[in-house]
C-alpha positions in Angstrom: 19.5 4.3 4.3 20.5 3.1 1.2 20.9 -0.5 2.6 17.7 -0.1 4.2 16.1 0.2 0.7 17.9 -2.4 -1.0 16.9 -5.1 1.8 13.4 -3.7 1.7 13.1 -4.1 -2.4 15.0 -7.2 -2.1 12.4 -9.0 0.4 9.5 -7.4 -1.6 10.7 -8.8 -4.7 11.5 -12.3 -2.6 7.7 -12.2 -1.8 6.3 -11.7 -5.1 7.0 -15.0 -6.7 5.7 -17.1 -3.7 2.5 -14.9 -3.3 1.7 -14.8 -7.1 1.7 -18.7 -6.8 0.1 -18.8 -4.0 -3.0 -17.0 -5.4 -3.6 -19.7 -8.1 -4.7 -22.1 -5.4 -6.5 -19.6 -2.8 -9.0 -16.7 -3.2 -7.7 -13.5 -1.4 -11.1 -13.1 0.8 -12.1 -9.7 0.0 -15.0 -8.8 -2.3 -17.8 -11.6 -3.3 -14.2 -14.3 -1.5 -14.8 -12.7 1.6 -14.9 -15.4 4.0 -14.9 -15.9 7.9 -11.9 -16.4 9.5 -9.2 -14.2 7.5 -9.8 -12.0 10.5 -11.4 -9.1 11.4 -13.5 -7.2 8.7 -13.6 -3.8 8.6 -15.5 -0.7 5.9 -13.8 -0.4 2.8 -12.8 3.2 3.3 -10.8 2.6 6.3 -9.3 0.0 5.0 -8.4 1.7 1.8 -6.6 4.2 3.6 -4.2 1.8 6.2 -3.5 0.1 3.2 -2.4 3.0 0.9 -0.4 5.2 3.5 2.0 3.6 3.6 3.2 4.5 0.1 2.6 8.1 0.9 4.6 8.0 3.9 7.6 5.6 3.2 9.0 7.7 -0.2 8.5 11.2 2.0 10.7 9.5 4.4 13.5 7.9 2.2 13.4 11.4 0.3 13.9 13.5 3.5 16.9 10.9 4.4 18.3 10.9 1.5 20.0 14.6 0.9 18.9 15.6 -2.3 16.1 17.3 -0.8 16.8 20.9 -2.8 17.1 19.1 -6.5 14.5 20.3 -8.3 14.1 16.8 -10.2 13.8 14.4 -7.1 10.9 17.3 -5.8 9.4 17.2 -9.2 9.0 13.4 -8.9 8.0 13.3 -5.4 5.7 16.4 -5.9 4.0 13.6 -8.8 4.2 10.7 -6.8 2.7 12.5 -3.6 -0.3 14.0 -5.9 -0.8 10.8 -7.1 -1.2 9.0 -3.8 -2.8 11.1 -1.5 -5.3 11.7 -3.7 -5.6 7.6 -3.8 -5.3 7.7 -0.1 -7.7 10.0 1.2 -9.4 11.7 -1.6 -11.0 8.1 -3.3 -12.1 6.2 0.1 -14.0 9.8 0.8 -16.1 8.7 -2.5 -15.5 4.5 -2.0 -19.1 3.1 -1.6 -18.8 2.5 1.9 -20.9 -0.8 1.8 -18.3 -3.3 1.3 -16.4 -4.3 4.2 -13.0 -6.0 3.9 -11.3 -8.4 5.7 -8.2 -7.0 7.9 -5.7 -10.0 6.5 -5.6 -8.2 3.1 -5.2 -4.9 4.6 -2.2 -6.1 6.3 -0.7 -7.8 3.6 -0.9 -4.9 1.0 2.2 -2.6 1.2 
């Protein structure tokens, strides 16, 4: 599991310097960039949610794998951490002006 994590943070960190390039010379198209043709656009609070579940789901799974499940200090921080994002998960899109539509290429490509 442990090598699991390290290629994972590895490859994000390996995709952080091309993307934060990248977006000097193209618009991400959501909000007044959203364009035709980044794919298919669907309501903000739908989108909010694929896009934020997975950081709710991915730590509950490393933690479960990871046998310190009965330390009270790794439950204290994932006690935080889960608070903090299911409340951004389901709680926010719930109150998200559901006007806005986004397109599905930036859903995909948030982790």
């Amino acid at each position: 599991m442990e090598l699991l994590y390290s290629i994972l943070l590895l490859t994000e960190f390996g995709l952080a310097v091309p993307i934060f390039i990248l977006l000097f010379f193209i618009r991400a198209p959501y909000g007044k960039f959203l364009q035709k043709g980044w794919g298919a656009e669907i309501h903000a609070a739908p989108s909010w949610v694929l896009m934020e579940l997975p950081a709710c789901i991915i730590p509950l799974i490393f933690f479960l794998f990871s046998g310190k499940t009965n330390q009270p200090v790794y439950l204290v921080f994932l006690g935080v951490w889960q608070l903090h994002y299911i409340q951004r998960t389901f709680v926010y899109p719930a109150i998200l002006n559901r006007a806005c539509p986004k397109s599905t290429t930036i859903v995909d490509k948030r982790n």
